[in-house]
VOGU-3710 file (C-alpha; in Angstrom, 3 decimals, decimal comma):
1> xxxxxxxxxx> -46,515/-82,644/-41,775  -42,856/-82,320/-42,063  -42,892/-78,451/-40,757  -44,934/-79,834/-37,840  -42,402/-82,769/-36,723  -39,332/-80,111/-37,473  -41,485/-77,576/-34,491  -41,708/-80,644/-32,335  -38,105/-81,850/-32,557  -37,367/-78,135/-32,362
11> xxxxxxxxxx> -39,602/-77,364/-29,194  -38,183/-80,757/-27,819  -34,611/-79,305/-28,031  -35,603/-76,287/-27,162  -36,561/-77,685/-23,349  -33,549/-80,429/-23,264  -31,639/-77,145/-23,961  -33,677/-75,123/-20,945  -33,361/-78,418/-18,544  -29,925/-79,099/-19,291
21> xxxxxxxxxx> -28,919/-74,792/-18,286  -31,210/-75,038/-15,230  -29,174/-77,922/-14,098  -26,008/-76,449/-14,878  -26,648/-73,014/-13,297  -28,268/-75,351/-10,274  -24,922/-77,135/-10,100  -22,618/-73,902/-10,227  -24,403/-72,414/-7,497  -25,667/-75,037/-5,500
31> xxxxxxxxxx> -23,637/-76,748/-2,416  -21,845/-78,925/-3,566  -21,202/-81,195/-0,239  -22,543/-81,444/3,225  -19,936/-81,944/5,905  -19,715/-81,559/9,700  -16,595/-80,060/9,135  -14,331/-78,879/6,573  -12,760/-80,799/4,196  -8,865/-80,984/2,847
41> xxxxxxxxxx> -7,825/-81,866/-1,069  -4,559/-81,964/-2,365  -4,096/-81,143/-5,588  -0,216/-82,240/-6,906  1,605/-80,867/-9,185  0,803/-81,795/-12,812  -2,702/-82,743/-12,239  -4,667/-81,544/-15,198  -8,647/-79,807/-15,361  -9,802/-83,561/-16,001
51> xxxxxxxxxx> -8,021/-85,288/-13,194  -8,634/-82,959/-10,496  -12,104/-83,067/-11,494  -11,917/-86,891/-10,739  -10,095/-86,904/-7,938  -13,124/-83,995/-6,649  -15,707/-86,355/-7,350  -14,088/-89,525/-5,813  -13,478/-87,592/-2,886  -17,123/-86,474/-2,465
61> xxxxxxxxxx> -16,504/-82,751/-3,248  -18,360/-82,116/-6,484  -21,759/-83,583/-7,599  -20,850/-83,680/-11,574  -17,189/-83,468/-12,584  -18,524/-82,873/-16,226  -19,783/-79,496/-15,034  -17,090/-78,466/-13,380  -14,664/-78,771/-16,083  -17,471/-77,304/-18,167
71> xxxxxxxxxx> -17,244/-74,261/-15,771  -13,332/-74,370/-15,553  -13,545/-74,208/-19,728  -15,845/-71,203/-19,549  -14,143/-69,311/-17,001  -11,166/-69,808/-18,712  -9,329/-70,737/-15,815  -7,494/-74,394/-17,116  -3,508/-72,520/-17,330  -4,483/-71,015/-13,645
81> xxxxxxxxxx> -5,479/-73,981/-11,202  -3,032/-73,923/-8,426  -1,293/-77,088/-6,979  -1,533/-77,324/-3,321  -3,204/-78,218/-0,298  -6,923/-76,963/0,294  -9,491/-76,465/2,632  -13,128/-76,809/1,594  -16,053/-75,383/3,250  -18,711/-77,703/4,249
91> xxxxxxxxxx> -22,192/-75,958/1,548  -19,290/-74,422/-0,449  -20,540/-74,287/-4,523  -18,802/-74,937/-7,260  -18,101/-71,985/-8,384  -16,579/-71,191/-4,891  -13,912/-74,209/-4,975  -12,685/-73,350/-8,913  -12,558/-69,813/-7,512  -10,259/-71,194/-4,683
101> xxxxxxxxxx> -8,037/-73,226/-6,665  -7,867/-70,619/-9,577  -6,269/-67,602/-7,062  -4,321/-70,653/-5,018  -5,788/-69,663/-2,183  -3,901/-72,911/-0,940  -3,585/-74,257/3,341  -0,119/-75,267/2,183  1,297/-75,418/-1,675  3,128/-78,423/-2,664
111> xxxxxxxxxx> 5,764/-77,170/-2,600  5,943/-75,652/0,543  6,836/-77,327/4,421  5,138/-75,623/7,533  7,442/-75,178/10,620  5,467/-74,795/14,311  7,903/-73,387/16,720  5,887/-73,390/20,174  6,856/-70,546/23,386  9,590/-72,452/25,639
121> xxxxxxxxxx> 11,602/-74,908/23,403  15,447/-74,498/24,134  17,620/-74,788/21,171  18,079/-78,468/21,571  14,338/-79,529/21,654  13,899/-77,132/18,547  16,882/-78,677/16,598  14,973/-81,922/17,288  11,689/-80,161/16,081  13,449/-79,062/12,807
131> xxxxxxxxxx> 15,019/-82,292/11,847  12,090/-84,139/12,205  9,708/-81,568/10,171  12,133/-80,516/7,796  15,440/-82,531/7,897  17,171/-78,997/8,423  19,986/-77,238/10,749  21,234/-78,045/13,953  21,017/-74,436/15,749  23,083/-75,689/18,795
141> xxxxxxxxxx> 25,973/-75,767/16,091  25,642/-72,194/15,247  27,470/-69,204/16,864  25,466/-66,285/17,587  29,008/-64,069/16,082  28,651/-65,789/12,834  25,444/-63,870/12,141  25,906/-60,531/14,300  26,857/-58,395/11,275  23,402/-59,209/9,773
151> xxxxxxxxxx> 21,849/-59,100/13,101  23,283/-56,343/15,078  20,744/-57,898/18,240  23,233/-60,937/18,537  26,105/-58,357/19,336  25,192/-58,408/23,206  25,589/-62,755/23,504  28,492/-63,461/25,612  31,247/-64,892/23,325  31,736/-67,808/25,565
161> xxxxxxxxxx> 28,664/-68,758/25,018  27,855/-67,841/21,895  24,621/-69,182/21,574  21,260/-68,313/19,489  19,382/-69,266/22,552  16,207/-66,624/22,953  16,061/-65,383/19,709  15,341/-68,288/17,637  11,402/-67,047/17,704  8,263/-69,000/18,450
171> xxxxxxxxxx> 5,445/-68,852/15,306  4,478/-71,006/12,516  6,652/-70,277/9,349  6,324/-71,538/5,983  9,249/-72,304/3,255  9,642/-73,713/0,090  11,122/-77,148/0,456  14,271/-75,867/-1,310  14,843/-73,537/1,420  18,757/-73,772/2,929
181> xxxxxxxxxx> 19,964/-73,754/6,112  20,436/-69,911/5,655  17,206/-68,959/4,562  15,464/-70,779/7,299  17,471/-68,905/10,107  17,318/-65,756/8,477  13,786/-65,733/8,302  13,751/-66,989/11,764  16,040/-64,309/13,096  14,341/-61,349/11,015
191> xxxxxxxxxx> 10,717/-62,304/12,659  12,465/-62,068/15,622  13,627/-58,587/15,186  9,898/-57,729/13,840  7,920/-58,391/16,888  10,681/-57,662/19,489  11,199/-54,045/18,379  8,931/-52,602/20,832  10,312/-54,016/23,767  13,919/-52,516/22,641
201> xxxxxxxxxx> 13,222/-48,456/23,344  14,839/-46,317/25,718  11,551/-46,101/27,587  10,523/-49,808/27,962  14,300/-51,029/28,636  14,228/-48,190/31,822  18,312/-48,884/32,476  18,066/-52,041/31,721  19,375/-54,174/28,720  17,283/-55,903/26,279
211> xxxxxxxxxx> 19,324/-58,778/26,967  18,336/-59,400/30,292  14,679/-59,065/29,586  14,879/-61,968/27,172  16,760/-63,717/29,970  14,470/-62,675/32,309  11,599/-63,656/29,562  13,107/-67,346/28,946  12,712/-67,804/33,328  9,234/-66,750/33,120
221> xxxxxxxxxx> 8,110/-68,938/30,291  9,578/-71,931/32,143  8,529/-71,396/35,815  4,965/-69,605/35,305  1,551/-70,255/33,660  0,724/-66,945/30,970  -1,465/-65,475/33,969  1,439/-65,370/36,911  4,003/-64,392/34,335  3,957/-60,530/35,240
231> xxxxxxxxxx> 4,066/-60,682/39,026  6,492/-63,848/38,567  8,154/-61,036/36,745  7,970/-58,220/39,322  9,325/-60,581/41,920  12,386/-61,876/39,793  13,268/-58,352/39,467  12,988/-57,295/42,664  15,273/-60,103/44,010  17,605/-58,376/41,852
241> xxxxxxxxxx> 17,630/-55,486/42,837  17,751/-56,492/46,251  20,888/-58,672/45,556  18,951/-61,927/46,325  19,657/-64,989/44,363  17,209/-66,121/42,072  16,841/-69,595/43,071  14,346/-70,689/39,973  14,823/-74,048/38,970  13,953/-73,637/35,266
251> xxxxxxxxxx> 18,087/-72,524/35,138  19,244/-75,424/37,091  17,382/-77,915/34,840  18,525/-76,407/31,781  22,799/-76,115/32,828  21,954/-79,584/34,154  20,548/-80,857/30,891  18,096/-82,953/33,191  15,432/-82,646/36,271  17,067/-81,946/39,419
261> xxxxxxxxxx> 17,718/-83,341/42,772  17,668/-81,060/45,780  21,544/-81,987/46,277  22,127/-79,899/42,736  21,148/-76,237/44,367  24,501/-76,587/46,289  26,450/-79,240/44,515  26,148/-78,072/40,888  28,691/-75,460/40,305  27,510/-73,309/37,132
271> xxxxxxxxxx> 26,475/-69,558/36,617  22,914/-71,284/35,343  22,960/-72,688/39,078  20,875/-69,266/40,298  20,738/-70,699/44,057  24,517/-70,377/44,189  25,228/-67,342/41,876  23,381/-64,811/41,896  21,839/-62,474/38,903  20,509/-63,459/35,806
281> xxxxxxxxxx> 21,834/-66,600/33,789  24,529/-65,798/31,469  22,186/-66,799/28,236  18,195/-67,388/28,119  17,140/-70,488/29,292  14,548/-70,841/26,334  13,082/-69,324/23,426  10,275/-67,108/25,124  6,943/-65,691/23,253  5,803/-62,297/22,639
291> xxxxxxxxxx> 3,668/-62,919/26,440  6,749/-64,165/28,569  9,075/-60,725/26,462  5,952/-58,662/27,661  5,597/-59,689/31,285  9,695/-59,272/31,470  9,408/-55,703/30,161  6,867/-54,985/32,119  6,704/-56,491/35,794  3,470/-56,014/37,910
301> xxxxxxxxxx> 5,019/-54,397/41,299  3,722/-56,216/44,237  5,234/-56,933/48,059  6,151/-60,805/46,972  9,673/-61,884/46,915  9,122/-65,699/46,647  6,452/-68,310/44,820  6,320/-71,445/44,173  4,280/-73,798/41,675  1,783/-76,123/43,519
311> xxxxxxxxxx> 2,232/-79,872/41,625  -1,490/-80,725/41,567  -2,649/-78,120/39,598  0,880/-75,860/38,087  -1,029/-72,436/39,623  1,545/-70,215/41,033  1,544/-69,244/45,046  2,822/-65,794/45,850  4,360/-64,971/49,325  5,736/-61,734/51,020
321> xxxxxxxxxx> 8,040/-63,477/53,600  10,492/-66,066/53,863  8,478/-67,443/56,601  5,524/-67,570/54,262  7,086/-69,240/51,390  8,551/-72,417/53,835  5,009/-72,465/54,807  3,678/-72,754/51,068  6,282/-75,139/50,774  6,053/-77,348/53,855
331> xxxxx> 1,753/-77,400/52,848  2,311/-78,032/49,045  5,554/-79,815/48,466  6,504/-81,840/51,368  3,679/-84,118/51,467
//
């Protein structure tokens, strides 16, 4: 009798132990949450195995935050889980999101600040964009000569203007929070030099100065959607060499520091003022994107030598003759 109730309390364990597996092995590789979309969790620094499994569950991510710190025990992974912000996968298991947190494979750590610089921004509007994201540097107060012996690139910026205009480059960067001012630009700067070193050959430059094509770069991104950019460019160009002004506006607006009125093309006396003076401005107007560089190293020859943007829709019309462009304009901006 007693052998017989030891094989049942035995056999009884025996399938509590068999149920219990099967439901752990179900929950390790079964999805763990249904979502339209993907899901963020942060977790901060100092957050133990035990509270992250919490904060998991009361956010809807795990099913049983027993077996995931069960799993985190037997993988061994408790000294490894990452702070930082994630990105869950909507059927993702849970051994796929203690994988994730055990290699950091982290949207942004916590202690790290993302910086978007977007194609276009002049110094001013990203000064603005830095002290709002990351309480940083004003880049209108630095002079280009205080970094040219690091950056041999800033060498060509005219010393009365001394400006980091055009090469503070557009991309998203990340930093640690501790970053200084100097690591910030640096990084900046040294991006810039990484995807602008094509454009700075013998061959590409063909006489001219790299200089001028970021100039010439900063104009495009200004006055012309991506798709015009490279006839915008040929035009420009040829206008130079032609010894035509420019007349663009983008370089009015930006030595004005506000929208024009017509009375500013002969008014305004500047160099940026391109109806007046002709050639290039004497800095870039913005801070252009590998497309705008691209289209400015390499025009698109065509018989144009005026456009003009039509308001209702920004697209760009092309004409061959003076007589065409007053036409453009008298159709699309004088009504």
């Amino acid at each position: 009798m007693f052998n017989k109730w030891v094989l049942t309390k035995l056999q009884a364990g025996l399938i509590i132990l068999i149920l219990a597996l099967f439901y752990f092995g179900y929950q390790v590789f079964s999805a763990q949450f249904s979502a339209l979309q993907s899901q963020q969790f942060t977790i901060k620094r100092g957050d133990n195995f035990l509270v992250i499994a919490q904060n998991l569950k009361s956010a809807g991510l795990i099913k049983d935050r027993l077996v995931f710190s069960t799993l985190v025990l037997v993988k061994g992974a408790v000294p490894h889980l990452k702070a930082g912000e994630y990105v869950f996968e909507s059927g993702s298991t849970l051994n796929q999101i203690i994988n994730k947190i055990k290699k950091g494979e982290v949207v942004l750590g916590s202690d790290e600040m993302v910086l978007g610089i977007p194609e276009g921004l002049n110094l001013a509007q990203i000064s603005e964009l830095i002290k709002s994201e990351a309480g940083k540097i004003n880049l209108n107060n630095i002079k280009a000569s205080s970094l040219s012996g690091k950056f041999s690139g800033l060498a060509v910026v005219d010393r009365k203007y001394n400006t980091l205009e055009g090469f503070v480059f557009p991309d998203t960067y990340r930093f640690n929070k501790a970053a200084t001012d100097t690591e910030i630009l640096e990084r900046i700067l040294k991006n810039f030099d990484s995807k602008t070193s094509e454009f700075k050959t013998r061959t590409v430059l063909n006489g001219r100065n790299f200089y001028d094509i970021l100039k010439m770069a900063s104009i495009l991104e200004e006055e012309v959607p991506p798709a015009d950019m490279p006839v915008a460019s040929g035009v420009l160009w040829q206008r130079l060499r032609l010894g035509m002004p420019l007349q663009v506006d983008a370089s009015l607006v930006y030595g004005l520091g506000r929208p024009i009125k017509r009375s500013d093309t002969v008014d305004f006396n500047s160099p940026y003022n391109t109806y007046q003076y002709k050639g290039l401005p004497p800095t870039p107007i913005s801070n252009p994107g590998l497309t705008s560089i691209r289209a400015a190293a390499y025009p698109q020859e065509s018989d144009y030598l005026y456009y003009l943007s039509r308001p209702r829709d920004g697209a760009t019309v092309f004409s061959k003759t003076l007589e065409e462009h007053n036409q453009a304009k008298a159709r699309y901006l004088n009504n």
